[in-house]
C-alpha positions in Angstrom: 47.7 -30.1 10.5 44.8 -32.7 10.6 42.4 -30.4 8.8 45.4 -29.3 6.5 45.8 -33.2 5.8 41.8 -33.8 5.6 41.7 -31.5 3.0 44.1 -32.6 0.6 43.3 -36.3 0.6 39.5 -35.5 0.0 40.9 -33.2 -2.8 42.5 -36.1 -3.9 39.9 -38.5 -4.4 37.8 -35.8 -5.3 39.9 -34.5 -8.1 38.5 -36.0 -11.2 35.2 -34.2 -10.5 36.8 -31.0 -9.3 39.0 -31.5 -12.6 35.8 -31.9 -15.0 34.1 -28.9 -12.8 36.7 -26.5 -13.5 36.7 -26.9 -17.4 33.2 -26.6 -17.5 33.0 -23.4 -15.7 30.0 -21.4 -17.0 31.2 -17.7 -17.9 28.6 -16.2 -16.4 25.8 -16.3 -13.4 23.6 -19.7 -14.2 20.8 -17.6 -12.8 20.2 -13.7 -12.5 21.5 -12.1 -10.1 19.2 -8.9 -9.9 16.1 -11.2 -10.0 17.7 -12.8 -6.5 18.8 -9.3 -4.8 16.9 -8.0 -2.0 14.7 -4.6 -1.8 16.2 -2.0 0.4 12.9 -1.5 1.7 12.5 -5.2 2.8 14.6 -4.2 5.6 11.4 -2.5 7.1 8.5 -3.6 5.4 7.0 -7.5 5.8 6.6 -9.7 2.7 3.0 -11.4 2.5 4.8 -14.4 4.3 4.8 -12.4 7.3 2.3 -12.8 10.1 1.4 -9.0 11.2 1.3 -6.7 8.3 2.1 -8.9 5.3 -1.4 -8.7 3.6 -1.5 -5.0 4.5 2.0 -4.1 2.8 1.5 -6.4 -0.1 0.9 -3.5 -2.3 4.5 -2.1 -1.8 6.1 -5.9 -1.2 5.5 -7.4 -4.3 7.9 -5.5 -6.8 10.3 -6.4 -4.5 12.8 -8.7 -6.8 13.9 -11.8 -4.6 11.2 -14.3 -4.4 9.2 -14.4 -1.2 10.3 -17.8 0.0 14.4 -16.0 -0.3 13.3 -13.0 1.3 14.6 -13.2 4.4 15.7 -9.6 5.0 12.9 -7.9 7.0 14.4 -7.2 10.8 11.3 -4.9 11.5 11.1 -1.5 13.0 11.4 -2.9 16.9 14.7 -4.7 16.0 16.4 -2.2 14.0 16.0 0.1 17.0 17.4 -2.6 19.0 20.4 -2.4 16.5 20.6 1.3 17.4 20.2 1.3 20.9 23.1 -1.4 21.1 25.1 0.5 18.3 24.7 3.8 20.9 24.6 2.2 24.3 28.4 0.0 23.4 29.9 2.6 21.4 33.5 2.2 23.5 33.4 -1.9 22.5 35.2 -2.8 20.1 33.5 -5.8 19.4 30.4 -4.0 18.8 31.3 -2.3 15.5 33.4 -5.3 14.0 29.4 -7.1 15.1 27.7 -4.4 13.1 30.0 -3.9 10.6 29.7 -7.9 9.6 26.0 -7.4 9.6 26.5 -4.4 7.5 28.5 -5.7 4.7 26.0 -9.3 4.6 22.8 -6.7 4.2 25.0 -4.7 1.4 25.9 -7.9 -0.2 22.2 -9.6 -0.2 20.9 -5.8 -1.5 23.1 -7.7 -5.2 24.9 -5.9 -8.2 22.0 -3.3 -8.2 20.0 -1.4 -5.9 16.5 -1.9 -6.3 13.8 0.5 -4.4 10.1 -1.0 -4.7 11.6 -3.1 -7.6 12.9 -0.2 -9.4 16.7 -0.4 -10.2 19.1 2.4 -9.6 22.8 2.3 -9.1 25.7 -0.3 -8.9 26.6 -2.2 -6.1 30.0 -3.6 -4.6 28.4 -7.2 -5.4 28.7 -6.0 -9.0 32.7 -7.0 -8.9 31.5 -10.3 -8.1 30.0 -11.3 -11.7 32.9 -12.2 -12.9 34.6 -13.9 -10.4 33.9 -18.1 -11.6 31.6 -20.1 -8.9 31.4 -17.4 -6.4 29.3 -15.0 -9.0 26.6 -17.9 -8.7 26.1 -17.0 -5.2 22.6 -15.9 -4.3 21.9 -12.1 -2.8 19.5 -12.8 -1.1 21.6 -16.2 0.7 23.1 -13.6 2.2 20.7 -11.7 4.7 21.2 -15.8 7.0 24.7 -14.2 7.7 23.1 -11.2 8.6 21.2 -12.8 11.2 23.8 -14.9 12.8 25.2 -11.0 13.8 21.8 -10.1 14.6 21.0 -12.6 16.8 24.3 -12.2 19.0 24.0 -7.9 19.2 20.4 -8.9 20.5 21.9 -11.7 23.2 24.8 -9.4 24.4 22.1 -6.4 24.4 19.8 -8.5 26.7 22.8 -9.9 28.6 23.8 -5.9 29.6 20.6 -5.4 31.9 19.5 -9.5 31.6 16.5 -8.5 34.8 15.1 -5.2 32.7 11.8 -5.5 31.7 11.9 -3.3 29.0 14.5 -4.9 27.0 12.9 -8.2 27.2 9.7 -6.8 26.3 11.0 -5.1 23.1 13.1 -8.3 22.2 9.6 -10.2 22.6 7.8 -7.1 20.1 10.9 -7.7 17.6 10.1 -11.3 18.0 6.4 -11.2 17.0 6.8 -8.6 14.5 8.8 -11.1 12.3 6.6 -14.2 12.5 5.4 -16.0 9.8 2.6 -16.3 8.7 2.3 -20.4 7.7 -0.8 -20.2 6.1 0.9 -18.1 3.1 3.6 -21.3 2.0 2.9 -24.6 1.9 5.3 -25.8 4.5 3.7 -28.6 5.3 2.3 -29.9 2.4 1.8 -33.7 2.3 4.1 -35.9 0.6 1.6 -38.0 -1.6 3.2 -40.9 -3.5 0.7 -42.8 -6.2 0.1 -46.3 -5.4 1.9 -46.7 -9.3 5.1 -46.1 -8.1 4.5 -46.5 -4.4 3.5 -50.3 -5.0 6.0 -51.0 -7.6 3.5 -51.1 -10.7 5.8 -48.9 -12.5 8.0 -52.2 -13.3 5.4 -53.4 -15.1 5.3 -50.3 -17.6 8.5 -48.7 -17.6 11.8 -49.9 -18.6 14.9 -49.3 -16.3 17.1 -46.7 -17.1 14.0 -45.1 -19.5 13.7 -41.1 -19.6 10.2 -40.4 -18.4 8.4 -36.8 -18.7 6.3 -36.6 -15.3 3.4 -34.1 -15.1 3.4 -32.3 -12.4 6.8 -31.1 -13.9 9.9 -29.9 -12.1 9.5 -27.2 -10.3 6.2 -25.8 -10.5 2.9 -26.7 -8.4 4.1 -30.3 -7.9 6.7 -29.1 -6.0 9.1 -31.6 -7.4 6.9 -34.8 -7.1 8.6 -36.2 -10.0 12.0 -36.1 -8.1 10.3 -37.4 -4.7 8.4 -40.4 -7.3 11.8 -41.0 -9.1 13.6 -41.5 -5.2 10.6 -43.5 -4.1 11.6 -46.4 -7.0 15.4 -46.0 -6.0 16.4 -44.1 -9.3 14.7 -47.1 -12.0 14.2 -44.5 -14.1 15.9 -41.2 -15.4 13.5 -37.8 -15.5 13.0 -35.4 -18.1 13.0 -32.8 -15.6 14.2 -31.6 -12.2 13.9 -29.1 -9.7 17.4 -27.6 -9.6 16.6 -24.5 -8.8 16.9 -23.0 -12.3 16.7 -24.2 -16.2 19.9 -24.6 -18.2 19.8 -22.2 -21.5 19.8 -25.2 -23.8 16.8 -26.3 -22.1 14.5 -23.1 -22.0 11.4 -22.8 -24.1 8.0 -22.1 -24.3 7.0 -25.9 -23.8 9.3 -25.9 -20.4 7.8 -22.8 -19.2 4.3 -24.4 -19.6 5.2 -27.5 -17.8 6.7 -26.1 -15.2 3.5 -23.7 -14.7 1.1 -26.1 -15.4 0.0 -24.1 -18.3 -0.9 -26.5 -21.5 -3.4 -24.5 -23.2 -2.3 -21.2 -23.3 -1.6 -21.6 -27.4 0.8 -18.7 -28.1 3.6 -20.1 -25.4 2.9 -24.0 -26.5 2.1 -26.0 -29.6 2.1 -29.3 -30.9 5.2 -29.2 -32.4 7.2 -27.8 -30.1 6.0 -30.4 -27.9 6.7 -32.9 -30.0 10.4 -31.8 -30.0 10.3 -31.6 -26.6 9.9 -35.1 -26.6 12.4 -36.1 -29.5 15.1 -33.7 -27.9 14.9 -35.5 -24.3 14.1 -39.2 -26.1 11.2 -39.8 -23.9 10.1 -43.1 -23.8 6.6 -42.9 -21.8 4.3 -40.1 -20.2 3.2 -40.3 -16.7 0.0 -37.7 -15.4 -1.1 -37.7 -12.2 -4.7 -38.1 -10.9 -6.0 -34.3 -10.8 -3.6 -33.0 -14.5 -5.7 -35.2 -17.0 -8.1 -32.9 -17.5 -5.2 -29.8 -18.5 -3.3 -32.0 -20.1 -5.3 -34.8 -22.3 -5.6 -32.3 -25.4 -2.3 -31.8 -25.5 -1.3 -35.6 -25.2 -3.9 -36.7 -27.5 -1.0 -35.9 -30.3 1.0 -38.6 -28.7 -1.5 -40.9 -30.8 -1.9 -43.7 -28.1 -4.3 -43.9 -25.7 -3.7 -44.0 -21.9 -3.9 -46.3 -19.3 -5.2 -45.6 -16.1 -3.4 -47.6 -13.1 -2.3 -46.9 -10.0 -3.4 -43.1 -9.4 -2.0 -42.0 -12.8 -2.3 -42.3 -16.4 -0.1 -43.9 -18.2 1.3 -42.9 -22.4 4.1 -45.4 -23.5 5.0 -43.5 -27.2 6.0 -46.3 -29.8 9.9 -45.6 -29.5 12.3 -42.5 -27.7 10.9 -39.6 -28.9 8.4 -40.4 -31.4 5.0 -40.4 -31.4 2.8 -43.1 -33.0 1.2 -42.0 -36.4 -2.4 -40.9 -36.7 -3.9 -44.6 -35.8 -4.0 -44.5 -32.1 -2.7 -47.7 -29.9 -3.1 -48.9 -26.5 0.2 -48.8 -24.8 1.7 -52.3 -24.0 3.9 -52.9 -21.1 7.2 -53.1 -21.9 
């Protein structure tokens, strides 16, 4: 009754939003399904992120569909016969098959609307049905293969617990184990946070405006990692971003110039040009440019159409434009701080 309660007062306060959310409900996936659905044989063979054998499987690994940092489906050759052994040895438990079965149906679902082989599509899925379903459709495949694990990490605890002093099981659940570390050289998960000493010190004040829409570079999601995002946090939200790391790009917003910031890719001509950069800029009214120390170099051609020079200050370089979205003529300015 309290939960009952809980719920329906939160959905109360909460309806506005929930209210706006359900009129605005995309008709379809806001990312592609297929591209998030997991091999069949990343079951058995490790991703490059893996410690033993990644490098060595890479051929065969990298078709694979789901990107290696969602990839979490490979169980390995000594835990899958784990899953057998347990499958055989507590056949008369009941609680055995509704364990495997759960694992079952998460691996089925994470495998997506199609099965892919070595990247190669072939036939439907059951997680097909689920595309047109609102909300759940946007679901992830791959998201799936953590439910997986919660199952497999219980069959492997109650298979331990069934002969808890035998040396064999406990050296095969330590094989399993090393056969699936990762190899953290391959990711960087512990890159540094670096923040410039521009916005770090508060010398942003002096050059942008609160509220203003400011194009970062590093971009988004890309090989800053979202540094504009961890930036904008840093100055308590002063200013609004012409980007984001969401986790995918709206329609409207796809383009050549949005692929190229987001892979750090300026001069590759055919994908970017001067114009469509300059619409970039008039369609998100961005009021000033910010590059960080290490992009000038990519980037200064490009910028050069902004027609104002920049100002180095703080660990970046800084381009106010002459108003939202508009470059200055061809007489280049200095930018002034606001």
């Amino acid at each position: 009754g309290l939960i009952a309660a809980a719920y329906g007062l939160t959905g109360l306060a909460m309806s506005p939003f929930l209210l706006h959310a359900l009129g605005t409900v995309p008709s379809e996936p806001i990312r592609s399904l297929e591209k998030a659905s997991i091999d069949l044989l990343a079951f058995v063979l490790p991703g490059y992120t893996t410690l033993i054998g990644g490098d060595e499987f890479r051929p065969f690994t990298d078709p694979f569909t789901a990107p290696p940092a969602g990839n979490g489906a490979y169980l390995g050759i000594p835990l899958i016969l784990i899953l057998v052994h347990f499958a055989v040895s507590q056949r008369h438990r009941p609680a055995t098959w509704r364990l495997l079965a759960f694992a079952g149906v998460a691996a089925v679902a994470s495998l997506g609307p199609v099965l892919h082989v070595r990247g190669r599509p072939s036939v439907d899925l059951p997680w097909r049905l689920v595309e047109p379903i609102p909300f759940i459709h946007n679901a992830l495949p791959d998201r799936f293969t953590l439910y997986m694990w919660l199952a497999v990490g219980l069959i492997v605890a109650l298979w331990l617990a069934a002969r808890s002093r035998s040396v064999v099981r406990w050296g095969a659940v330590t094989l399993a184990a090393v056969m699936i570390l990762p190899d953290l050289s391959s990711l960087p998960y512990h890159q540094e946070a670096f923040v410039p000493p521009f916005f770090a010190e508060g010398t942003y004040r002096r050059f942008i405006r609160a509220g203003e829409i400011v194009l970062i570079i590093p971009y988004g999601r890309g090989p800053g990692l979202s540094a504009d995002m961890m930036w904008q946090a840093e100055t308590e939200m002063y200013f609004r971003l012409a980007s984001g790391n969401t986790g995918f790009v709206p329609s409207v917003h796809q383009g050549p110039t949005t692929r190229c910031l987001r892979k750090n890719r300026p001069r590759r001509i055919k994908r970017i040009s001067p114009e469509g950069f300059i619409g970039f800029l008039r369609t998100h009214q961005i009021g000033s440019v910010v590059v960080a120390e290490g992009y000038e170099d990519r980037w200064d051609p490009l910028l050069s159409i902004l027609g104002v020079d920049g100002v180095e200050v703080g660990g970046v370089t800084f381009y106010r434009l002459p108003s939202p979205g508009v470059v200055a003529p061809r007489e280049r300015e200095s930018p002034e701080p606001p």
